[in-house]
PDB file with one MODEL, atoms N, CA, C and O in Angstrom:
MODEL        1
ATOM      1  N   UNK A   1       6.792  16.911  16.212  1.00  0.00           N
ATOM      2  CA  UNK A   1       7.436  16.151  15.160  1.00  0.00           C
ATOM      3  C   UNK A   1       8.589  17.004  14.631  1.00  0.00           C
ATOM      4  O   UNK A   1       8.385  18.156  14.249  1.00  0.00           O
ATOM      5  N   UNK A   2       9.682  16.494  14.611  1.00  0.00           N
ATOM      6  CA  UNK A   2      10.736  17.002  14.134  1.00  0.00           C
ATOM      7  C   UNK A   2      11.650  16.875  12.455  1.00  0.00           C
ATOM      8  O   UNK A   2      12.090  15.820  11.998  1.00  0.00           O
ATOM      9  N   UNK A   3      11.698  17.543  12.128  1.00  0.00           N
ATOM     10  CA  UNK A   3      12.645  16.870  10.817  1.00  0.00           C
ATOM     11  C   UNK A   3      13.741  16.366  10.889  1.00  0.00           C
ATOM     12  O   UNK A   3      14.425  17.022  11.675  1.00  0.00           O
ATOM     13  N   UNK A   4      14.426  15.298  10.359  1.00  0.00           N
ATOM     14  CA  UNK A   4      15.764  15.477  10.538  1.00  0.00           C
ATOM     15  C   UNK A   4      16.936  15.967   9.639  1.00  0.00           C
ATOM     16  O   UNK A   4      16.752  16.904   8.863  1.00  0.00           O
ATOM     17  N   UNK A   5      18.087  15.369   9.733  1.00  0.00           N
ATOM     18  CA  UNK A   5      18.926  16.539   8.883  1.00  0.00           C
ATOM     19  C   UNK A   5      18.966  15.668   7.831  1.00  0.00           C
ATOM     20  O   UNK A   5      19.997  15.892   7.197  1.00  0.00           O
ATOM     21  N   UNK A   6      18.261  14.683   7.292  1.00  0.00           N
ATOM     22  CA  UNK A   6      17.962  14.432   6.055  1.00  0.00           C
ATOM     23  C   UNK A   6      16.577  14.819   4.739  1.00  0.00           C
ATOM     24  O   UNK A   6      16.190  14.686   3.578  1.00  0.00           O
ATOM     25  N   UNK A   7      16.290  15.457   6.298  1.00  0.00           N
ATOM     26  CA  UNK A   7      14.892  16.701   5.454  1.00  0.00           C
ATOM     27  C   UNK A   7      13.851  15.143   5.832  1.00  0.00           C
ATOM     28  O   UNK A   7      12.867  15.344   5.120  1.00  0.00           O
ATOM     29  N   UNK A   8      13.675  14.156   6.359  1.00  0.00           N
ATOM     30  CA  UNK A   8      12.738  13.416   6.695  1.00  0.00           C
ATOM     31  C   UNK A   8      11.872  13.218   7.576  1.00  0.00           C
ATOM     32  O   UNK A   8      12.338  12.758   8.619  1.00  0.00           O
ATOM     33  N   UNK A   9      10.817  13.383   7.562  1.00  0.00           N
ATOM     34  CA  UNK A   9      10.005  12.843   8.741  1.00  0.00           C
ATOM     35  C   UNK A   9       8.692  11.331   8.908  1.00  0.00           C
ATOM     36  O   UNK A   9       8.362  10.495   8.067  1.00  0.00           O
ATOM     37  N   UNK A  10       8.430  11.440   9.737  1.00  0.00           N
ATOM     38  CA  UNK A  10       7.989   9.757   9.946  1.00  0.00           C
ATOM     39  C   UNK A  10       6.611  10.563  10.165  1.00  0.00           C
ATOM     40  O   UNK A  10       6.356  11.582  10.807  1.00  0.00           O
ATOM     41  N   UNK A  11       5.755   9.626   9.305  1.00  0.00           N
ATOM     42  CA  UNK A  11       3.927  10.319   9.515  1.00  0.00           C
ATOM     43  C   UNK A  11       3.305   9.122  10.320  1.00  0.00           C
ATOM     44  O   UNK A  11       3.358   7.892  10.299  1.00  0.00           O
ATOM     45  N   UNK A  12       2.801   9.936  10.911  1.00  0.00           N
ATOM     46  CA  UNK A  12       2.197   8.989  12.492  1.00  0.00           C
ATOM     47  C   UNK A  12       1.377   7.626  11.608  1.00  0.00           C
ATOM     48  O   UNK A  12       0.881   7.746  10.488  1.00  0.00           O
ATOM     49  N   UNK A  13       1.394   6.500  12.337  1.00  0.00           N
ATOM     50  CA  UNK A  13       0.810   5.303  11.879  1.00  0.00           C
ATOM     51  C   UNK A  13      -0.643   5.416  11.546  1.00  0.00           C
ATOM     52  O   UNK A  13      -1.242   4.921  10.591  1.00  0.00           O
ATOM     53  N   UNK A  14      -1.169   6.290  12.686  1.00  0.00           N
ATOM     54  CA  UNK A  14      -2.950   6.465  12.345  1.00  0.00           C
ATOM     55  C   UNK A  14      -2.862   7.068  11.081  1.00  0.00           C
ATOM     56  O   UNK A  14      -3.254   6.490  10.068  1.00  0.00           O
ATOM     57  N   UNK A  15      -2.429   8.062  11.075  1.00  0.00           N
ATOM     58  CA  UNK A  15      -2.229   8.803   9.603  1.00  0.00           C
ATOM     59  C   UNK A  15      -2.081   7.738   8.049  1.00  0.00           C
ATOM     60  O   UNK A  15      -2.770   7.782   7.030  1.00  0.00           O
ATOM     61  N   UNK A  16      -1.098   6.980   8.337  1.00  0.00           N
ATOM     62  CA  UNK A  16      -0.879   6.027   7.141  1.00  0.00           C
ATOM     63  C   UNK A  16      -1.779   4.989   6.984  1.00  0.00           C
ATOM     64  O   UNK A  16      -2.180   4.622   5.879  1.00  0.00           O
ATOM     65  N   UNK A  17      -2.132   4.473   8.089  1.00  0.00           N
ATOM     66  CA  UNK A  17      -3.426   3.446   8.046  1.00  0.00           C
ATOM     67  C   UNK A  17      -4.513   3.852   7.563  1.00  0.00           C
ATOM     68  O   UNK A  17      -5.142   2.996   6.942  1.00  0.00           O
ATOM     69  N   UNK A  18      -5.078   5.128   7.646  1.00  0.00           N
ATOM     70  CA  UNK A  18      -6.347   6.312   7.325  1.00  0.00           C
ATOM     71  C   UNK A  18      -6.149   6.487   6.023  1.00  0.00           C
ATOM     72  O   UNK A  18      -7.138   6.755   5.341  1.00  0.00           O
ATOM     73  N   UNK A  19      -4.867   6.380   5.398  1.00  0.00           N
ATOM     74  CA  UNK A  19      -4.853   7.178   3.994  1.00  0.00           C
ATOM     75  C   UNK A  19      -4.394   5.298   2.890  1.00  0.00           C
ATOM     76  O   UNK A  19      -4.441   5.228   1.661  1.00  0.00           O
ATOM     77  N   UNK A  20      -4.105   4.389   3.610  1.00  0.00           N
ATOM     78  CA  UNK A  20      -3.401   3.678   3.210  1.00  0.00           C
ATOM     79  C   UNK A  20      -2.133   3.746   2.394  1.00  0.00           C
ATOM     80  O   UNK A  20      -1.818   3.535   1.222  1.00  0.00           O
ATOM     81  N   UNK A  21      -1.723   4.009   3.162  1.00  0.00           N
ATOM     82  CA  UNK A  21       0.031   4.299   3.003  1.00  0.00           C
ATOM     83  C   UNK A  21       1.476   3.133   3.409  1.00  0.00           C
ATOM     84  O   UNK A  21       2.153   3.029   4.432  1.00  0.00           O
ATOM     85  N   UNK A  22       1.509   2.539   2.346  1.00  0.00           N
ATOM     86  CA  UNK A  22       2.189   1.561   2.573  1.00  0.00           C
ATOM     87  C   UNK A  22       3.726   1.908   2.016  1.00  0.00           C
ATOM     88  O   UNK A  22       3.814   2.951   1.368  1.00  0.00           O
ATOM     89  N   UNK A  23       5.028   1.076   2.223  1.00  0.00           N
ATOM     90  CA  UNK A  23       6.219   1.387   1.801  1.00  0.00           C
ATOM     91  C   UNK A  23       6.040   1.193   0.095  1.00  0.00           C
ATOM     92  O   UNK A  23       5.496   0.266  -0.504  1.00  0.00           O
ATOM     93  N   UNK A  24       6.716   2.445  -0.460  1.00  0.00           N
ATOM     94  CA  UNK A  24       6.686   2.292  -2.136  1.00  0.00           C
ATOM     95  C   UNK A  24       5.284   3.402  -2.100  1.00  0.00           C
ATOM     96  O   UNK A  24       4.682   3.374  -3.174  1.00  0.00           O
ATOM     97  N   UNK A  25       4.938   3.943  -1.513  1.00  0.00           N
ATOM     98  CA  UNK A  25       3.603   5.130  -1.574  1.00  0.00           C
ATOM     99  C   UNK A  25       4.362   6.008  -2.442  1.00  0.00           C
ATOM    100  O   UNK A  25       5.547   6.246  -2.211  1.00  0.00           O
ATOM    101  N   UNK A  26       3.883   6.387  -3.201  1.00  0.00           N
ATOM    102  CA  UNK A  26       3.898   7.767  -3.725  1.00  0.00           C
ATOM    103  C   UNK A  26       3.014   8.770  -3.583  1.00  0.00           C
ATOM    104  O   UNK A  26       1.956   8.920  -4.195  1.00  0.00           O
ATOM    105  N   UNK A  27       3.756   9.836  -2.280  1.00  0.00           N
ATOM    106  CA  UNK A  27       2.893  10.736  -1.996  1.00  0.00           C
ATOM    107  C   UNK A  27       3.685  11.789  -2.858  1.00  0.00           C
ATOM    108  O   UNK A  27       4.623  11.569  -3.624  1.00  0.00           O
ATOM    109  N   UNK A  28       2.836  13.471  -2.422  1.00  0.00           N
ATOM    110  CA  UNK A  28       3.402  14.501  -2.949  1.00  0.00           C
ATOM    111  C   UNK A  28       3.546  15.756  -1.703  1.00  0.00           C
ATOM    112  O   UNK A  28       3.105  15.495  -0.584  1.00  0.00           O
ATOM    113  N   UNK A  29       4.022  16.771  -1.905  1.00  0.00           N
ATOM    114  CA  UNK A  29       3.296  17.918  -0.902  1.00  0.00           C
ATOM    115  C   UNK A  29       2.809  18.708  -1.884  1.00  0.00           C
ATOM    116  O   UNK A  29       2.978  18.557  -3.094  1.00  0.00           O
ATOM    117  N   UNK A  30       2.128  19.655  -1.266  1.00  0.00           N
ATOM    118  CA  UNK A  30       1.124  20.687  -1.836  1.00  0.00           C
ATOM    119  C   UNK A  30       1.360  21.482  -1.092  1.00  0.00           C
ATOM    120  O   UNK A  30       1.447  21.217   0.106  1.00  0.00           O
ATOM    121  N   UNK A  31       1.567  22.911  -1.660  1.00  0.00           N
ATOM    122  CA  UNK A  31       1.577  24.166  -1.013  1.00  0.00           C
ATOM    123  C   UNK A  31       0.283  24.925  -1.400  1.00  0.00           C
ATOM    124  O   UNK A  31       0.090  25.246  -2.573  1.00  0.00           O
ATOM    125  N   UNK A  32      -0.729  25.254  -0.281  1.00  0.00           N
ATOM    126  CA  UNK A  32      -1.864  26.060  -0.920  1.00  0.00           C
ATOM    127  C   UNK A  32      -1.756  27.095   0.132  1.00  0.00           C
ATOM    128  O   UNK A  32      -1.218  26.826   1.206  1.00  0.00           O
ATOM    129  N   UNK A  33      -2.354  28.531  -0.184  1.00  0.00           N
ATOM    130  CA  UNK A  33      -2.182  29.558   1.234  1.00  0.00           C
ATOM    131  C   UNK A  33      -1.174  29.465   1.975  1.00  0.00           C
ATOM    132  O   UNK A  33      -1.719  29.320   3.069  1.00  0.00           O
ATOM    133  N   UNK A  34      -0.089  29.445   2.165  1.00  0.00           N
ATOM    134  CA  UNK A  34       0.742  29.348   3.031  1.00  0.00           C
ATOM    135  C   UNK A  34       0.860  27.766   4.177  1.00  0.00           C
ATOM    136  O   UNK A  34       1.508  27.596   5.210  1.00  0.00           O
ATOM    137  N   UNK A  35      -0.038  26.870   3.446  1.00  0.00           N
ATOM    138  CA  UNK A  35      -0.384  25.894   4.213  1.00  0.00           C
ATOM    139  C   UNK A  35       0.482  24.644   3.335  1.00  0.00           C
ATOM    140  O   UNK A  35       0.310  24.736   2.119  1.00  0.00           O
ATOM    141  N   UNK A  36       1.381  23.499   3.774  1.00  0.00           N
ATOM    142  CA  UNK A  36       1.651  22.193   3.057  1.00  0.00           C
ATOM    143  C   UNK A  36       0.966  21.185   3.557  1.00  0.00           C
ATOM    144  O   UNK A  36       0.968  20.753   4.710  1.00  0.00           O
ATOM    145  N   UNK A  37       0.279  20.771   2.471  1.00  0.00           N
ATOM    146  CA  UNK A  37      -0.524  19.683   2.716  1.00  0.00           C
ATOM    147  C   UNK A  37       0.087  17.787   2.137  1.00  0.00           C
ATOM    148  O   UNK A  37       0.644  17.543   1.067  1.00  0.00           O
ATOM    149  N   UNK A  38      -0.137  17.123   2.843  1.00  0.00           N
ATOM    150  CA  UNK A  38       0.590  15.708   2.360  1.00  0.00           C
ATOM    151  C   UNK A  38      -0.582  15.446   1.617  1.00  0.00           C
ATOM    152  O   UNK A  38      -1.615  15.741   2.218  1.00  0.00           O
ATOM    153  N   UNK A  39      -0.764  14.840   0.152  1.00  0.00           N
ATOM    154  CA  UNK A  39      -1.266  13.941  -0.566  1.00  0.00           C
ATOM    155  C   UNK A  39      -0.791  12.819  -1.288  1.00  0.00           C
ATOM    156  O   UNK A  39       0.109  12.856  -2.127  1.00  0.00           O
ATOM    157  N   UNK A  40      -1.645  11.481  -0.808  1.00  0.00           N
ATOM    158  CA  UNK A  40      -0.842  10.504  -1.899  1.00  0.00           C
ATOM    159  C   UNK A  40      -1.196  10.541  -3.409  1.00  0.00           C
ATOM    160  O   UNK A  40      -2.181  10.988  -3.996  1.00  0.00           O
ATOM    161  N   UNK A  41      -0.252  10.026  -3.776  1.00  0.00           N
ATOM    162  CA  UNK A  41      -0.335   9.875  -5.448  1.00  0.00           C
ATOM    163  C   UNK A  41      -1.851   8.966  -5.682  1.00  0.00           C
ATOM    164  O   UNK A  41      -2.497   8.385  -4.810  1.00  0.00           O
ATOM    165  N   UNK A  42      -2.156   9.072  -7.170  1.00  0.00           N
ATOM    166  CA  UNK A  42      -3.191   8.029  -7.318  1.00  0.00           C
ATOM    167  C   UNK A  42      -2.398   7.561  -8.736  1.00  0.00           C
ATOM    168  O   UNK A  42      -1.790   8.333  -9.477  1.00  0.00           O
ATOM    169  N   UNK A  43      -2.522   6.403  -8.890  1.00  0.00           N
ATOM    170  CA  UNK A  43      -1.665   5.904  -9.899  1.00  0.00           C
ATOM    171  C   UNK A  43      -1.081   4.378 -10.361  1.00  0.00           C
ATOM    172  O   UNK A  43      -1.203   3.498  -9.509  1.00  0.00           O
ATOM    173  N   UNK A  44      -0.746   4.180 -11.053  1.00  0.00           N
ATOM    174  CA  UNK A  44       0.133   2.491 -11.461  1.00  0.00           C
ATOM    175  C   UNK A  44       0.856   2.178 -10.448  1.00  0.00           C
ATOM    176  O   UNK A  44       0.985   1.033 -10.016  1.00  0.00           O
ATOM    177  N   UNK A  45       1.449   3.319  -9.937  1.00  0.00           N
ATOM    178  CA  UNK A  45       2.748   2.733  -8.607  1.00  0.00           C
ATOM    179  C   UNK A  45       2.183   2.176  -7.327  1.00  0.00           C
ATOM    180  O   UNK A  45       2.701   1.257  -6.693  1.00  0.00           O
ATOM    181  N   UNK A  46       1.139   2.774  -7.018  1.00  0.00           N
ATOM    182  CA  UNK A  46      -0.343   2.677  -5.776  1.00  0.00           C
ATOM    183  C   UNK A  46      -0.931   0.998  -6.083  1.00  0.00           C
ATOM    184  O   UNK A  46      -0.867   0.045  -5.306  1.00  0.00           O
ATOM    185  N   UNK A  47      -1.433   1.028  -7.299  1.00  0.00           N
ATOM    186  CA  UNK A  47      -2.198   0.263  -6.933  1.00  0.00           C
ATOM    187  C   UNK A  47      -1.938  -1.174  -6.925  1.00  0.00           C
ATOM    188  O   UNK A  47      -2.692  -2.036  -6.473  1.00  0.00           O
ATOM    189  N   UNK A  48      -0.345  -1.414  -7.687  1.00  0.00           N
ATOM    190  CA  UNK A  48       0.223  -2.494  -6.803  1.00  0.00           C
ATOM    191  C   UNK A  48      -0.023  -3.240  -6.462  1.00  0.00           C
ATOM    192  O   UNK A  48      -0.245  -4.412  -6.763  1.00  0.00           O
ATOM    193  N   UNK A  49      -0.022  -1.962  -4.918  1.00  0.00           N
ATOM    194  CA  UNK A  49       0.192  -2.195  -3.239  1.00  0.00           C
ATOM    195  C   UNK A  49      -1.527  -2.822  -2.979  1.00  0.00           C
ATOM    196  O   UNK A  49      -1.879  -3.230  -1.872  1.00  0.00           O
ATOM    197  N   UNK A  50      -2.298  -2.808  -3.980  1.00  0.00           N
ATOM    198  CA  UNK A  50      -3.374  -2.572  -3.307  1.00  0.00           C
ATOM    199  C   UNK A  50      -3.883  -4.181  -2.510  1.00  0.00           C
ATOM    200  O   UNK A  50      -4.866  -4.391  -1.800  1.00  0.00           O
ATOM    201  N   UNK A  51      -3.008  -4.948  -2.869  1.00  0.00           N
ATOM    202  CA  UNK A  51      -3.795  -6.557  -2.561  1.00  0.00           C
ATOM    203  C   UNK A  51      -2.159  -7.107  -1.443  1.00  0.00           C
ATOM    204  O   UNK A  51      -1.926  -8.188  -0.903  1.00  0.00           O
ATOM    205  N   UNK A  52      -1.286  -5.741  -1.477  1.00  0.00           N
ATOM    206  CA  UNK A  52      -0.266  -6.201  -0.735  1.00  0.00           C
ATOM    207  C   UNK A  52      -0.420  -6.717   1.134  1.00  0.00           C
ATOM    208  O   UNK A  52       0.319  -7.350   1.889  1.00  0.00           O
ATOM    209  N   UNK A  53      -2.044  -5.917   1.322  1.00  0.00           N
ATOM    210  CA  UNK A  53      -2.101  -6.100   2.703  1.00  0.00           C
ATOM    211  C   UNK A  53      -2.332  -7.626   2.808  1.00  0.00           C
ATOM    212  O   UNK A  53      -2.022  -8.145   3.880  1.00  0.00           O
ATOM    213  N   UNK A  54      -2.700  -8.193   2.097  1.00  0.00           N
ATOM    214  CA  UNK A  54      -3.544  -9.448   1.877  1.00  0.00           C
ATOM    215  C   UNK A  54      -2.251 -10.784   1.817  1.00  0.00           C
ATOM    216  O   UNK A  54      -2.475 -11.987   1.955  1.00  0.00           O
ATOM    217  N   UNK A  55      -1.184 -10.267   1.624  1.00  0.00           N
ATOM    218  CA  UNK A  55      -0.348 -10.784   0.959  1.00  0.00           C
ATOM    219  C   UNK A  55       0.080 -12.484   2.282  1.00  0.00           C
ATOM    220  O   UNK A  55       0.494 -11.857   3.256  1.00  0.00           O
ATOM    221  N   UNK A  56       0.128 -13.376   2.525  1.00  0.00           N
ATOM    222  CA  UNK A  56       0.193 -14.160   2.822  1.00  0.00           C
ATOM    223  C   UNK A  56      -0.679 -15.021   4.230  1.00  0.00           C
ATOM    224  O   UNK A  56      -0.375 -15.871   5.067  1.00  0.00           O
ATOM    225  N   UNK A  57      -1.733 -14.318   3.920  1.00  0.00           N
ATOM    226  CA  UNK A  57      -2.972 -14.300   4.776  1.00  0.00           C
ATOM    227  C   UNK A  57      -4.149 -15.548   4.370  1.00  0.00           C
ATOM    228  O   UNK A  57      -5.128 -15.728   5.095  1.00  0.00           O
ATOM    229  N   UNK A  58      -3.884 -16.444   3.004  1.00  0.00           N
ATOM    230  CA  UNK A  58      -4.651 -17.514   3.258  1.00  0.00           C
ATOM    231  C   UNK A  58      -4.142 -18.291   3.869  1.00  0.00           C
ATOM    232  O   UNK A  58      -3.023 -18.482   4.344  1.00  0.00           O
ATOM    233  N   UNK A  59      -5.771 -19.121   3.811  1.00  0.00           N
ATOM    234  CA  UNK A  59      -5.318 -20.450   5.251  1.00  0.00           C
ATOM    235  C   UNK A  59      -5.998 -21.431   4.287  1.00  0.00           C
ATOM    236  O   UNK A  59      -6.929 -22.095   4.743  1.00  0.00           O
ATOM    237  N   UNK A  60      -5.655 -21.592   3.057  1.00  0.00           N
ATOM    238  CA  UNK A  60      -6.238 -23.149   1.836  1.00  0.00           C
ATOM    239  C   UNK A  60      -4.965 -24.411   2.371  1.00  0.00           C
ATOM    240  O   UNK A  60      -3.851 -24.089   1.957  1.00  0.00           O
ATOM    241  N   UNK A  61      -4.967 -25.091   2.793  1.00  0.00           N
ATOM    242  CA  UNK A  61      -4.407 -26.165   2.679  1.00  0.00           C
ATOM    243  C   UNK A  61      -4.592 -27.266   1.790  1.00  0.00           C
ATOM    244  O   UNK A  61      -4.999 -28.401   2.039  1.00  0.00           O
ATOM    245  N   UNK A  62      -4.187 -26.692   0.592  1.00  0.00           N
ATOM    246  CA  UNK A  62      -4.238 -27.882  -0.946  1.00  0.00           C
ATOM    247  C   UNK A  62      -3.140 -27.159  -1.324  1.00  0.00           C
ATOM    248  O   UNK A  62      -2.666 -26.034  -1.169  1.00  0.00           O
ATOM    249  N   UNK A  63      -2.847 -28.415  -1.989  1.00  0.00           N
ATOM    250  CA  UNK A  63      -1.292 -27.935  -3.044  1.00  0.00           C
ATOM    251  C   UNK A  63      -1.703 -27.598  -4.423  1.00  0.00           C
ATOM    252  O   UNK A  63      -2.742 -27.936  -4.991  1.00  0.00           O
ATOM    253  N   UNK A  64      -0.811 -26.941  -4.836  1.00  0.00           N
ATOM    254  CA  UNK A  64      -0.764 -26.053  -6.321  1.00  0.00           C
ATOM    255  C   UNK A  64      -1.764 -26.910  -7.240  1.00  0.00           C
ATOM    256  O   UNK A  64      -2.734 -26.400  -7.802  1.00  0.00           O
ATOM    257  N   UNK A  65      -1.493 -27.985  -7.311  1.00  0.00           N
ATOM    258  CA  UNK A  65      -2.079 -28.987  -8.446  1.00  0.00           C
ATOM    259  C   UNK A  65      -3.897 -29.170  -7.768  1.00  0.00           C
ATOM    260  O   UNK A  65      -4.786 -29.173  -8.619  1.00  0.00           O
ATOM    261  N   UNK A  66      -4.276 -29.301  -6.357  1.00  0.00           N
ATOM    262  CA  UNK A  66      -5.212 -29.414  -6.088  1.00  0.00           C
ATOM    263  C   UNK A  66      -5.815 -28.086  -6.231  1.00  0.00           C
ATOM    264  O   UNK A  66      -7.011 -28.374  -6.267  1.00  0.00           O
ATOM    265  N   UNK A  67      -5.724 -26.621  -6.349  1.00  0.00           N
ATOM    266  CA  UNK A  67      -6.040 -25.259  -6.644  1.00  0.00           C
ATOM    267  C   UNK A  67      -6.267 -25.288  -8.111  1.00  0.00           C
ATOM    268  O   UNK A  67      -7.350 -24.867  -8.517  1.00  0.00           O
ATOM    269  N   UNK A  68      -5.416 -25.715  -8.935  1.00  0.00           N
ATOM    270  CA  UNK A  68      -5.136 -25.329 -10.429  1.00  0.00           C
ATOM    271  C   UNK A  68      -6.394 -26.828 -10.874  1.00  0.00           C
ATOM    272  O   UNK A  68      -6.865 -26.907 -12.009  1.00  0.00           O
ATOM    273  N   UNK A  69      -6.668 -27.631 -10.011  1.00  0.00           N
ATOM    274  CA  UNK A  69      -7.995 -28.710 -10.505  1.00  0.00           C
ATOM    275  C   UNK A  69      -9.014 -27.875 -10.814  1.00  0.00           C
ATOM    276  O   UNK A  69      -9.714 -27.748 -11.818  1.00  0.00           O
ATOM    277  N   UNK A  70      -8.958 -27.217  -9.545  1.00  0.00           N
ATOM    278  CA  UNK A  70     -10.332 -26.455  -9.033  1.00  0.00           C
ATOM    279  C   UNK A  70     -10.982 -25.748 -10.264  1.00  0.00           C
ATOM    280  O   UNK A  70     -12.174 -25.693 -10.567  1.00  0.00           O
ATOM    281  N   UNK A  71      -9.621 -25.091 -11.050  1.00  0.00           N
ATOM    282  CA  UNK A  71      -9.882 -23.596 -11.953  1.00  0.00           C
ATOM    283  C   UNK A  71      -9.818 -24.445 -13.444  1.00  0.00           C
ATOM    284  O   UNK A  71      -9.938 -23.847 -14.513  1.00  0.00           O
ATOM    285  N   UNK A  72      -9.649 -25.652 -13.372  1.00  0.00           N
ATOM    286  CA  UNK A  72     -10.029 -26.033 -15.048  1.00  0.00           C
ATOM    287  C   UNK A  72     -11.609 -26.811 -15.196  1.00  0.00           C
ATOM    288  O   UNK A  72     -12.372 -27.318 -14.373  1.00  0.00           O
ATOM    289  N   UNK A  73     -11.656 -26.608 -16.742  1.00  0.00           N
ATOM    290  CA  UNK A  73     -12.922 -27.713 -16.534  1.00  0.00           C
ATOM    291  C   UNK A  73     -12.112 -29.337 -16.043  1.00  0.00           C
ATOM    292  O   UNK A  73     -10.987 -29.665 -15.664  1.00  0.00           O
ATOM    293  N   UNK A  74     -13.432 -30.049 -16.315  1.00  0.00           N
ATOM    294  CA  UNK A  74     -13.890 -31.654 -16.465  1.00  0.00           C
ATOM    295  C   UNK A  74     -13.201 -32.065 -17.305  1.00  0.00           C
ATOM    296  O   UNK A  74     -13.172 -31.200 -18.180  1.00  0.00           O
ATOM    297  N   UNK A  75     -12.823 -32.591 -17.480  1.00  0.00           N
ATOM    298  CA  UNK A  75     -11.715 -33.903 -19.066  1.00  0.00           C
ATOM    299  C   UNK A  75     -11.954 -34.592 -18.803  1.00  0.00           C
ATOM    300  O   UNK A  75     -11.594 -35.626 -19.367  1.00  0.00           O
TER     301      UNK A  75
ENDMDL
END
């Protein structure tokens, strides 16, 4: 893995899928022992993302008004 001359690098997909790492992540580095370690943030900015995987994945075929029946009472 290389850096480039924007100081960037790309973290392998297994890696981001494992940690859930989506675009808008706020990670950090960590320097411990001579070692940098990647950690993501935990936080307001994270959790977002958290229902973003989900994001246009139902299959309800009712319209707005037949959903919004569902969630009131009886009249």
């Amino acid at each position: 893995m290389r850096v480039t001359t924007k100081g960037q690098i790309t973290i392998p997909r297994k890696i981001r899928e494992k940690l859930g790492i989506v675009p808008a992540t706020e990670i950090d580095f960590v320097e411990e022992n001579g070692r940098v370690y990647l950690v993501k943030k935990v936080g307001p900015a994270n959790r977002k993302h958290t229902f973003s995987k989900l994001r246009g994945v139902a299959t309800v075929k009712m319209t707005t008004d037949e959903i919004m029946a569902l969630t009131r009472e009886d009249q």
